[in-house]
MARBA-3410 file (N, C-alpha, C, O; in Angstrom, 1 decimal):
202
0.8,-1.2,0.0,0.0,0.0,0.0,0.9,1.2,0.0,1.9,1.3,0.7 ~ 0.4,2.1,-0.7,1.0,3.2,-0.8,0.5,4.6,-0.1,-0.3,5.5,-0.6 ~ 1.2,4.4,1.4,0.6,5.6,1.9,0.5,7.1,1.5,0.0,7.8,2.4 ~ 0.9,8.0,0.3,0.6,8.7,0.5,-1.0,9.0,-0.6,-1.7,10.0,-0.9 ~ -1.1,7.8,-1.0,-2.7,7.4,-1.4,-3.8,8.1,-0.3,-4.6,8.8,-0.8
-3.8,8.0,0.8,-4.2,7.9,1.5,-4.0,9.1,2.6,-4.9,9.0,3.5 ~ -3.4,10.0,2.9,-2.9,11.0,3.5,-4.1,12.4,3.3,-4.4,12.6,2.2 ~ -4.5,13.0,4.0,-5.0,13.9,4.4,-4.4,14.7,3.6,-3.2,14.4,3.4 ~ -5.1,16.3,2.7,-4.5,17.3,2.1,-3.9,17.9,3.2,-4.2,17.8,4.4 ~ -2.6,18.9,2.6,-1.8,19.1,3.2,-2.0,20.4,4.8,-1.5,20.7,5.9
-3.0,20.9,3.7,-3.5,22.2,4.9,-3.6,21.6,6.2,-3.9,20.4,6.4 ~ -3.2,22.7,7.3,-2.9,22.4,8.5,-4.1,22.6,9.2,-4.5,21.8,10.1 ~ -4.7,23.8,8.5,-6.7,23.6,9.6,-7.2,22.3,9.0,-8.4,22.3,9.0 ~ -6.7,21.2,8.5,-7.8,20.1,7.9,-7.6,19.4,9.3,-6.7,19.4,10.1 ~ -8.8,18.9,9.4,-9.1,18.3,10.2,-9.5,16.4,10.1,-10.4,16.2,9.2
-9.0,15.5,10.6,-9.3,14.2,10.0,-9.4,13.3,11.1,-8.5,13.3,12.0 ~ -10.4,12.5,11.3,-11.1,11.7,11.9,-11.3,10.1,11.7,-11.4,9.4,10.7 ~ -11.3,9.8,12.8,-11.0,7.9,12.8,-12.2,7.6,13.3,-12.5,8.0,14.4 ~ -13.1,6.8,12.4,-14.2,6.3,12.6,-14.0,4.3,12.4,-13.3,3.7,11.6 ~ -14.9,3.9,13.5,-14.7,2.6,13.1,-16.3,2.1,11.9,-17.4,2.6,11.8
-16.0,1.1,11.6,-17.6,0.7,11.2,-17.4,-1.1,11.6,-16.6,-1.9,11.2 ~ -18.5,-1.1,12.6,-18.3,-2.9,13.5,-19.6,-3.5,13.2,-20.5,-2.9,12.6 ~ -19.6,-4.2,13.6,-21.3,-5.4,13.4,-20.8,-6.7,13.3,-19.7,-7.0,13.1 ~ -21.7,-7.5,13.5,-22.1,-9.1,12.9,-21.5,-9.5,12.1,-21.4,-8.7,11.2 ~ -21.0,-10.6,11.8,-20.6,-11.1,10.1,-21.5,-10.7,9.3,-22.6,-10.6,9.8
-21.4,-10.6,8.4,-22.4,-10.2,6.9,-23.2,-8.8,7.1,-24.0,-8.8,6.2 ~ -23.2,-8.2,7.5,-23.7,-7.1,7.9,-24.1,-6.3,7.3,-25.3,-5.9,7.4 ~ -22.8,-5.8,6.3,-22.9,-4.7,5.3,-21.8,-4.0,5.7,-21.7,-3.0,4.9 ~ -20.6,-4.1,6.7,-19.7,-3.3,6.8,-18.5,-3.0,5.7,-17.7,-2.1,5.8 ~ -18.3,-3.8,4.8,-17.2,-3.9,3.5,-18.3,-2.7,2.5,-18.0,-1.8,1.8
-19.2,-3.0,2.8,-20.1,-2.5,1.8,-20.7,-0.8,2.3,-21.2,0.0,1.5 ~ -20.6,-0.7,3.4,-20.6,0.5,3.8,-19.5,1.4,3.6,-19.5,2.5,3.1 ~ -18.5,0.9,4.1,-16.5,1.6,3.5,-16.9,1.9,2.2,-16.7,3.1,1.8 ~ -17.7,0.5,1.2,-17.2,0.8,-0.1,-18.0,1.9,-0.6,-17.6,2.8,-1.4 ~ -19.4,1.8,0.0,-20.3,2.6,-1.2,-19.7,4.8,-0.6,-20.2,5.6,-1.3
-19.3,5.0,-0.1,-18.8,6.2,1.0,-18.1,6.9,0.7,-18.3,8.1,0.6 ~ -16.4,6.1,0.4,-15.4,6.0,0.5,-14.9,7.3,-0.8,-15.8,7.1,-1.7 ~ -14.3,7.9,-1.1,-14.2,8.5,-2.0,-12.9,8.6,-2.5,-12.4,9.5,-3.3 ~ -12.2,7.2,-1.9,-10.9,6.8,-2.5,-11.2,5.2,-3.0,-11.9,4.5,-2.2 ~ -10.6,4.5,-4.0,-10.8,3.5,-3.6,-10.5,2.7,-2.9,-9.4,2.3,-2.9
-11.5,2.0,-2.1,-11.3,1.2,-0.3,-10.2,0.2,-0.6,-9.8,-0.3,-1.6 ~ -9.7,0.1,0.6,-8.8,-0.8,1.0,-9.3,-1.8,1.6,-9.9,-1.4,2.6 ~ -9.5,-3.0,1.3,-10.3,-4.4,1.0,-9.4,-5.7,1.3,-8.6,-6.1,0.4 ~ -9.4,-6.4,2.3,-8.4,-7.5,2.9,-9.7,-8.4,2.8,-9.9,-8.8,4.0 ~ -10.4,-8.9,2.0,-11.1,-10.4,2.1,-10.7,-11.4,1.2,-9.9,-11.4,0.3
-11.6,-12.5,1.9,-10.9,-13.5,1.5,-12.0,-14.5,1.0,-13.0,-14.4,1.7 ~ -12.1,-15.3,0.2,-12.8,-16.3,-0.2,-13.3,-17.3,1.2,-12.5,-17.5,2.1 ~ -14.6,-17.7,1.3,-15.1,-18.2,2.5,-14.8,-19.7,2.1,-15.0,-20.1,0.9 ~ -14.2,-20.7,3.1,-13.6,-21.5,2.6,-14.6,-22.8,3.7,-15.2,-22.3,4.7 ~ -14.6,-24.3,3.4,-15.3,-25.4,4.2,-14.5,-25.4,5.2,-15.2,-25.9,6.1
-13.3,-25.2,5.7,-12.5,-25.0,7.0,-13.3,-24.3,7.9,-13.8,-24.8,8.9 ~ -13.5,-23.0,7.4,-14.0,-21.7,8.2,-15.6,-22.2,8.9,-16.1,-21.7,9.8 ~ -16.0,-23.3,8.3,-17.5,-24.0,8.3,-18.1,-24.3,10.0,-19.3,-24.4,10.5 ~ -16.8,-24.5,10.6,-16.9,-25.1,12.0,-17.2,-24.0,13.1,-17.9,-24.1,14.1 ~ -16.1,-22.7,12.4,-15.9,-21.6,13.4,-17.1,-20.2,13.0,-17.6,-19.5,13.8
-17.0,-20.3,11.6,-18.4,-19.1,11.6,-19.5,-19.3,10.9,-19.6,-19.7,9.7 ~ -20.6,-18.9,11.7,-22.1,-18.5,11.3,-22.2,-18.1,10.6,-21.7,-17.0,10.7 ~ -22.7,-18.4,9.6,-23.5,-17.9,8.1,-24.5,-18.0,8.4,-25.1,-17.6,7.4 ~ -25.4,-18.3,9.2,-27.0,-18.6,9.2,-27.6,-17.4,8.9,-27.4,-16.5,9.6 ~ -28.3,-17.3,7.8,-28.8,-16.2,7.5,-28.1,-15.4,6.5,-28.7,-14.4,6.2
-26.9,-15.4,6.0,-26.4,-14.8,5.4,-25.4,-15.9,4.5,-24.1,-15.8,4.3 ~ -26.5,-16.9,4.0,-26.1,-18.2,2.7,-25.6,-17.7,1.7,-24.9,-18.6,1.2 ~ -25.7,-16.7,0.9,-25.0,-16.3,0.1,-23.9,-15.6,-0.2,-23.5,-15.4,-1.3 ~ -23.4,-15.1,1.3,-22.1,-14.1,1.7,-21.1,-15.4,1.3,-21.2,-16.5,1.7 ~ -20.1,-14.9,0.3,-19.0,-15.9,-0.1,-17.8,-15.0,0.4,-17.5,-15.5,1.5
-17.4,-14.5,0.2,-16.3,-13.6,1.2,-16.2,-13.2,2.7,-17.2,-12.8,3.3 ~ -15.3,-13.2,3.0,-15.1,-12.6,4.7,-13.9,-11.0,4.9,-13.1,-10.5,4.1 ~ -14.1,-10.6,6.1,-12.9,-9.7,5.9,-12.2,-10.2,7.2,-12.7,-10.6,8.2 ~ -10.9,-10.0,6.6,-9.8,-10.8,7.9,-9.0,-10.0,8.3,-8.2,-10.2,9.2 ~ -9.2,-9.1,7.8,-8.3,-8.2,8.7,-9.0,-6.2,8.8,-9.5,-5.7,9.8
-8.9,-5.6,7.6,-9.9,-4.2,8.3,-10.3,-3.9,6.5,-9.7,-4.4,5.5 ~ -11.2,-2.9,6.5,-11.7,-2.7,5.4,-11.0,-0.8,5.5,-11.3,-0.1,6.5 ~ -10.3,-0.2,4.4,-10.0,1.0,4.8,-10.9,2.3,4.0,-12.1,1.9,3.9 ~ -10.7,3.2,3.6,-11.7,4.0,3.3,-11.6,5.6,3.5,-10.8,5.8,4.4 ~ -12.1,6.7,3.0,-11.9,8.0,3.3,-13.1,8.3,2.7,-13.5,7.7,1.7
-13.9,9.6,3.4,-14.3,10.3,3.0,-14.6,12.1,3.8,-14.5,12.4,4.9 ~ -15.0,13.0,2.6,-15.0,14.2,3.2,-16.6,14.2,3.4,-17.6,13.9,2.7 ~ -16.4,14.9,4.7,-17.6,15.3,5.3,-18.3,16.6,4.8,-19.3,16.8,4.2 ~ -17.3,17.5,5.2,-17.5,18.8,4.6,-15.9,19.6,4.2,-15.0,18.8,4.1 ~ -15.4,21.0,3.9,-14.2,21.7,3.6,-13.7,21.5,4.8,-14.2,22.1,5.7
-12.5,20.6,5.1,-11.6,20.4,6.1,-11.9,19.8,6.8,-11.1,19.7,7.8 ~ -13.0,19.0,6.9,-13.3,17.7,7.7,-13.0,16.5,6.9,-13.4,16.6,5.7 ~ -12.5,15.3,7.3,-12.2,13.7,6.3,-12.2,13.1,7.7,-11.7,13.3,8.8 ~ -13.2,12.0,6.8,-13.1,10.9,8.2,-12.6,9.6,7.3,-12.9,9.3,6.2 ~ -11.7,9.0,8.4,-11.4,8.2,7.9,-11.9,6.4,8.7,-11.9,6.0,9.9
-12.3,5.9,7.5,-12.6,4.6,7.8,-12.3,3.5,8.1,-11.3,3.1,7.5 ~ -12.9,2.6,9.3,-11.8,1.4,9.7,-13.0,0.4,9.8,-13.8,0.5,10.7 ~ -13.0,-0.4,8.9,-14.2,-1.4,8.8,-13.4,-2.7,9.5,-12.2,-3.0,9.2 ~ -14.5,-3.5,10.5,-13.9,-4.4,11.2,-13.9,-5.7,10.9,-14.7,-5.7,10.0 ~ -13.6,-6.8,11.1,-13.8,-7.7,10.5,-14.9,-8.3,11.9,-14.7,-8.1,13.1
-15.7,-9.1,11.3,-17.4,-9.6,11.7,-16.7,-10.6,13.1,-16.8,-10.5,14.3 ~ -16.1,-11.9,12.2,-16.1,-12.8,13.1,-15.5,-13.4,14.7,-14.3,-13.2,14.8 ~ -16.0,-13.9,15.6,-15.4,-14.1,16.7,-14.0,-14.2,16.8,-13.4,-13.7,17.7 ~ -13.2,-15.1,15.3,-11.7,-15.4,15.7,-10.8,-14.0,15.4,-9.6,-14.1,15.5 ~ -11.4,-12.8,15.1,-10.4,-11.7,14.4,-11.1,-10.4,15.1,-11.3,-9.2,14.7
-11.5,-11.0,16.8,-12.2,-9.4,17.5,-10.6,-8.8,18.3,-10.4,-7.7,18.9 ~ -9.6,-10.0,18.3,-8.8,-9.7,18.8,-7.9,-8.3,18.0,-7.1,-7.6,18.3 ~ -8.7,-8.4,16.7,-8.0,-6.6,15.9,-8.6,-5.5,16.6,-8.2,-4.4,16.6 ~ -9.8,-6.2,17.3,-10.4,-4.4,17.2,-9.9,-3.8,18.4,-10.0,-2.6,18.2 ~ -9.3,-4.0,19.5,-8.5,-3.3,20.2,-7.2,-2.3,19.6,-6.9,-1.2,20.1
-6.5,-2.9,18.6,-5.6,-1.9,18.0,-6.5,-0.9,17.1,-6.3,0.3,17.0 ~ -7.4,-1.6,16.4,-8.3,-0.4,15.6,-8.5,0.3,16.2,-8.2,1.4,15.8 ~ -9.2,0.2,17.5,-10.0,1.1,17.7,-9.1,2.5,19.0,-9.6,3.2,19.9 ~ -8.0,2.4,18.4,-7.2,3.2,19.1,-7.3,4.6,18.1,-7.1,4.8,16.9 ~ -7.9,5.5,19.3,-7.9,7.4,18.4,-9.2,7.4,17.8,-9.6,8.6,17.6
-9.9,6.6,17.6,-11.3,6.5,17.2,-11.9,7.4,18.2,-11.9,7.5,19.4 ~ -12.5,8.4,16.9,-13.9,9.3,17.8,-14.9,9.0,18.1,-15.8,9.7,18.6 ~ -15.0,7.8,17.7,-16.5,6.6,17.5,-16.7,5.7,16.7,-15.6,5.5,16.2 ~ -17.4,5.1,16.4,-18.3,3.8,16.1,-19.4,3.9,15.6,-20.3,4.4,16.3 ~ -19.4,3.5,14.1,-20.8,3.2,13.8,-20.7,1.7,13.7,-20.0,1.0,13.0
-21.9,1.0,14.8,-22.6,-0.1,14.6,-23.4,-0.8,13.6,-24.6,-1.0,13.9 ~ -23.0,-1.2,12.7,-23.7,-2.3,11.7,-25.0,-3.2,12.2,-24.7,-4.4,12.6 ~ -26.0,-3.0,12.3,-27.1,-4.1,12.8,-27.8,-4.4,11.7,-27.9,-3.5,10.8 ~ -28.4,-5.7,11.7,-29.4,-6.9,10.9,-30.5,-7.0,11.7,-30.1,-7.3,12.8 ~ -31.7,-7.0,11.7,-32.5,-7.4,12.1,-33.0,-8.3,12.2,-33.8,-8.6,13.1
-32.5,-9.3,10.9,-32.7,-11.0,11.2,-31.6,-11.6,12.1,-31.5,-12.8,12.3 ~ -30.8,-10.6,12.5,-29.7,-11.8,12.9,-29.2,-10.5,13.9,-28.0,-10.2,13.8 ~ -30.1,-9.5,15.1,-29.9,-8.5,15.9,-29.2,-8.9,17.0,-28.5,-8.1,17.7 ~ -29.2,-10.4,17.4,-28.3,-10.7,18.8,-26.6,-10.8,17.9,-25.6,-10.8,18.6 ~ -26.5,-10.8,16.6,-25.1,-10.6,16.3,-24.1,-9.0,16.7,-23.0,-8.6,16.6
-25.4,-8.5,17.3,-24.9,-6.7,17.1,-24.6,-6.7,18.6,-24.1,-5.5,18.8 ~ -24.6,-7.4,19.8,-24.5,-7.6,20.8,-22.8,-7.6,21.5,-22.5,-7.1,22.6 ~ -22.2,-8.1,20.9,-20.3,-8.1,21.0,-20.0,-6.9,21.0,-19.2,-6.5,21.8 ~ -20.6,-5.8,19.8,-19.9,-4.6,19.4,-20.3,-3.6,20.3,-19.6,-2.7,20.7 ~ -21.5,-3.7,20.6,-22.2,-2.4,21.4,-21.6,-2.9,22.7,-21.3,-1.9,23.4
-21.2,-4.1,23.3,-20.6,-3.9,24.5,-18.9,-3.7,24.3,-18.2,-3.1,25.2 ~ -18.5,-4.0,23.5,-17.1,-3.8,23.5,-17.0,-1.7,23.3,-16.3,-1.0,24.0 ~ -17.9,-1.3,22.4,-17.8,0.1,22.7,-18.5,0.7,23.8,-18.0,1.8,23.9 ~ -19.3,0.4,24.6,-19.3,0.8,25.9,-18.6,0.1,27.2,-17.9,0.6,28.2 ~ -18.8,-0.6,27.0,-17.1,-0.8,27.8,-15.8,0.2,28.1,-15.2,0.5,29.2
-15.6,0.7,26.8,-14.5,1.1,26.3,-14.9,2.6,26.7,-14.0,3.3,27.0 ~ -16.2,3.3,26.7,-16.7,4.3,26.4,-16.3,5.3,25.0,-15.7,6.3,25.2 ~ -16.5,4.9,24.1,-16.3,4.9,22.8,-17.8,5.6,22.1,-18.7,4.8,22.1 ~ -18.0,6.3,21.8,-19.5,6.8,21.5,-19.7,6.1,20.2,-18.9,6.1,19.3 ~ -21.1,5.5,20.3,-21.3,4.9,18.8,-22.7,5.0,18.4,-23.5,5.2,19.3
-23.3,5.0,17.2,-24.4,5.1,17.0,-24.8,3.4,16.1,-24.2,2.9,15.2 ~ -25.7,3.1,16.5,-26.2,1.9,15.7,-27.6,2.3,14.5,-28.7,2.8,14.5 ~ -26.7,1.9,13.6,-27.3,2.1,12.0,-27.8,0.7,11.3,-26.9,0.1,10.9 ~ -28.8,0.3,11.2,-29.8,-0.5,11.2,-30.1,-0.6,9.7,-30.9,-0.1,9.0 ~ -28.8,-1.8,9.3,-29.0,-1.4,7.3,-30.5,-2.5,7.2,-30.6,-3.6,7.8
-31.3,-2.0,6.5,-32.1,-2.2,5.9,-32.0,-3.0,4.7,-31.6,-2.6,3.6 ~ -32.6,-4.8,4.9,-31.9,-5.5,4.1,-33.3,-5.9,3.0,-34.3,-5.6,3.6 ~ -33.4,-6.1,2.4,-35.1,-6.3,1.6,-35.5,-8.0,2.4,-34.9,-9.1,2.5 ~ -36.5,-7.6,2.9,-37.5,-8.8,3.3,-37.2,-8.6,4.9,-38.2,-8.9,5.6 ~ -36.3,-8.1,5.4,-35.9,-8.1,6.8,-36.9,-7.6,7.5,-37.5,-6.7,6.9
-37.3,-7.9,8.6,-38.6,-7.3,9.3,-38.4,-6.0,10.0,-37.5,-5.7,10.7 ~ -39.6,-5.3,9.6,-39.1,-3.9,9.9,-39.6,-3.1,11.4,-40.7,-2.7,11.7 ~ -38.0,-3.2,12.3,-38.6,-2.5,13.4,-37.8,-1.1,13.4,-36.6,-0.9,13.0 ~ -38.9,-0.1,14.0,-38.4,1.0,14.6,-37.2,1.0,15.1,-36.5,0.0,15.4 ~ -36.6,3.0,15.4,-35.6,2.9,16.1,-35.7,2.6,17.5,-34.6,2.3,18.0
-36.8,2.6,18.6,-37.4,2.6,19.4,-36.7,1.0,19.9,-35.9,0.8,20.8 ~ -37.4,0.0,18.9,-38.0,-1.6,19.0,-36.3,-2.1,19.1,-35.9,-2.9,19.9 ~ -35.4,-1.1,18.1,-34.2,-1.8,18.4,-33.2,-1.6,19.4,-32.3,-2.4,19.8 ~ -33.5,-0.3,19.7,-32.7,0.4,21.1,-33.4,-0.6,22.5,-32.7,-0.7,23.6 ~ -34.5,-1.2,22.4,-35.1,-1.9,23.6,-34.3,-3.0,23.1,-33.8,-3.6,24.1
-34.0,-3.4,22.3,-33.3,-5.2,22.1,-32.6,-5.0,22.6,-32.6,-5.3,23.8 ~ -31.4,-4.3,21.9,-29.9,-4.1,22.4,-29.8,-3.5,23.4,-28.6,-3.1,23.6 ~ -30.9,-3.1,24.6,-30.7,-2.5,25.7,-29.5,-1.2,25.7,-28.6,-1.1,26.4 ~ -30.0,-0.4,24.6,-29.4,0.4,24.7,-28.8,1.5,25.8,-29.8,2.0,26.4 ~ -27.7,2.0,26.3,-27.9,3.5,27.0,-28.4,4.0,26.3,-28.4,3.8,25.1
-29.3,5.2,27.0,-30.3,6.2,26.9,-29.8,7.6,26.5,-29.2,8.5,27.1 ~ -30.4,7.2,24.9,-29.4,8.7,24.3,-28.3,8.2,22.9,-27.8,9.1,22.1 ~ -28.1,7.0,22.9,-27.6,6.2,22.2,-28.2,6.1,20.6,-29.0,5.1,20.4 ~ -28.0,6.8,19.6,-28.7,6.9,18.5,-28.8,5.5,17.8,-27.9,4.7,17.7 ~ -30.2,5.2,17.2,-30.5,4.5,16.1,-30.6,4.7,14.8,-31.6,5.4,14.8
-30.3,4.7,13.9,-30.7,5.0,12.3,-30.8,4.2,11.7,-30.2,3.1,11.8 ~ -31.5,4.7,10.8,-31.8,3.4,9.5,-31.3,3.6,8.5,-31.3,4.8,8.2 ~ -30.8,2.9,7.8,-29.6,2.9,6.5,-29.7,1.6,4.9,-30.1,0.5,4.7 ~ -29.1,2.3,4.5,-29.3,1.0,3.4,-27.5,1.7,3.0,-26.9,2.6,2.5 ~ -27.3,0.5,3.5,-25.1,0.1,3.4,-24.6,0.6,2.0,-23.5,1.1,1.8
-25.6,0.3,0.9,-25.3,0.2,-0.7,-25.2,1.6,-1.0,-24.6,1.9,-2.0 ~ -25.7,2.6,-0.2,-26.2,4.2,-0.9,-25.3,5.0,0.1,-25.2,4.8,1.3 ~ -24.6,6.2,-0.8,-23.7,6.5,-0.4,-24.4,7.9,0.7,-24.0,8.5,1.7 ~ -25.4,8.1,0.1,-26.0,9.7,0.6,-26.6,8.5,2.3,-26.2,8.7,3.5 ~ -27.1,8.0,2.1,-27.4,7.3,3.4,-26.8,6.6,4.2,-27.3,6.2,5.2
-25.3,6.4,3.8,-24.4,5.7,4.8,-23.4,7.2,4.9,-22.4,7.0,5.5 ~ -23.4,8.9,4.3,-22.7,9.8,4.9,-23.7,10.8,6.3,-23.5,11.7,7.0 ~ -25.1,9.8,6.1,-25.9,10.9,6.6,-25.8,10.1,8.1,-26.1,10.7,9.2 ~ -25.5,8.7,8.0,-25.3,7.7,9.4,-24.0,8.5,10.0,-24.0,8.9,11.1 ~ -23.1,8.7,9.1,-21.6,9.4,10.0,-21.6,10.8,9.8,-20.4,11.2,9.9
-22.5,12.0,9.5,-22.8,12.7,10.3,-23.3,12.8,11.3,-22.9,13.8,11.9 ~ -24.4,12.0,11.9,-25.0,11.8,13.1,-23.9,11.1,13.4,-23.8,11.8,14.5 ~ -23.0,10.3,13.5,-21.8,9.9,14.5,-21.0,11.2,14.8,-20.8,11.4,15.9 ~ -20.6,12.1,14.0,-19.7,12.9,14.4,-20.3,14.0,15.4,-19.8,14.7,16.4 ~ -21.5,14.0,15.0,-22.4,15.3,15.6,-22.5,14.8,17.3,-22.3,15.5,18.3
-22.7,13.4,17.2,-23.1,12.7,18.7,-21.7,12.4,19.6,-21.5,12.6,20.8 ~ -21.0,11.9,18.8,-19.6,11.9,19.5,-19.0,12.9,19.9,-18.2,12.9,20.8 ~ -19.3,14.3,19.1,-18.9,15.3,19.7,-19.2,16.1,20.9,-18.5,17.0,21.4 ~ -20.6,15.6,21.4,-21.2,15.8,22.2,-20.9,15.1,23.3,-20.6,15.7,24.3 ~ -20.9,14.4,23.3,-19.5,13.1,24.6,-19.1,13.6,24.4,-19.3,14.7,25.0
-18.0,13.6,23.5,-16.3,14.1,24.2,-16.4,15.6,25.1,-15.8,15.9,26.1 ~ -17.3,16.5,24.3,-17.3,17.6,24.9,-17.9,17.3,26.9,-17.3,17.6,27.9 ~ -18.9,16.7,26.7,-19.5,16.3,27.9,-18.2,15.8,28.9,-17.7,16.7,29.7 ~ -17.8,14.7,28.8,-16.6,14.2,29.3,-15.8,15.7,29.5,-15.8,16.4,30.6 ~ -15.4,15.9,28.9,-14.1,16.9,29.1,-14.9,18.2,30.2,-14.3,18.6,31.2
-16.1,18.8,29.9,-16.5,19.4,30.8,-16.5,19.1,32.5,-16.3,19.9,33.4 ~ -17.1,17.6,32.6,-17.2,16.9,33.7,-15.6,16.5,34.2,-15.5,15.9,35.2 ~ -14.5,16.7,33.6,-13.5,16.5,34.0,-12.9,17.9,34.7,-12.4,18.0,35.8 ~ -13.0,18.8,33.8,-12.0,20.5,34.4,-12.6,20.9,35.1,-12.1,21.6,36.0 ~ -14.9,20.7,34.8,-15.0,21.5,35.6,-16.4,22.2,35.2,-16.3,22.9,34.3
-17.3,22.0,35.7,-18.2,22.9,34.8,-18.3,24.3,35.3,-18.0,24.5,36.5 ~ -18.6,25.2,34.5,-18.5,26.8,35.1,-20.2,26.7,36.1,-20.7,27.6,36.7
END
């Protein structure tokens, strides 16, 4: 890889941001990097092989033939001097041991959730609260998938209170930048929060 592919313009007011995008296997996270991304993504998958058969769940997602094994990469501008930059994670149990180095400098997390397959979104939302990592869960909208509110899904995943939901379709680029402006908008709101509750409130 050739990093200066990938480097932020050179101006010094630019401003640039580490976003992760996490979920379930099959999700839509390769496919969110890709449809966004205004460089072309940096893409580590791999053919789904009868080995892999023992260790990961496909249920519900029979026709996903690829996996990602390591991170999906990505850029896009928000607005003049804002770029965020993308860290798509890889889905399965054997490869959550990456997301601790990913998610280093990250301003947040957008959550990938399924609705046929919503206890898969359960790993990520606790590893970002845990961590206290501000994230919003974006609810791609898959055709046929049963359709609940942001309400119905914030009660599954027992969400914290205040914790954004959105609905998204992964494929469309205007609706997977309008998911990470509501991340940046919400995250900025924590951090500010935090940092107040730290020096001091006037």
């Amino acid at each position: 890889m050739a990093p200066e592919r990938y480097e932020a313009d050179s101006d010094p007011t630019d401003l640039s941001l580490k976003i992760l995008v996490a979920g379930g296997f099959g999700v839509g996270k390769t496919t969110l990097v890709g449809s966004v991304s205004e460089i072309r993504p940096l893409r580590t998958e791999e053919q789904l092989s009868e080995l892999g058969e023992s260790v990961d769940d496909t249920g519900g997602v029979d026709r996903k033939t690829t996996t990602t094994v390591a991170m999906d990469f990505g850029r896009i501008t928000i607005r003049s001097g804002l770029s965020l930059y993308l860290f798509g994670t890889p889905g399965q149990d054997r490869f959550w041991f990456l997301w601790d180095e990913l998610s280093q400098g990250a301003l947040g997390a957008v959550v990938l959730a399924d609705t046929r397959r919503l206890e898969d979104s359960f790993p990520a939302v606790d590893f970002f609260e845990h961590r206290r990592i501000p994230f919003v869960v974006a609810v791609n909208c898959f055709p046929g998938a049963r359709g609940y509110g942001a309400g119905d899904v914030s009660r599954a995943l027992d969400l914290d209170q205040g914790t954004p939901v959105v609905l998204c379709d992964a494929r469309d680029r205007d609706s997977g930048k309008e998911v990470l402006i509501r991340l940046v908008e919400y995250a900025g709101r924590m951090h500010t929060a935090r940092l107040l509750d730290t020096v001091g409130r006037p």
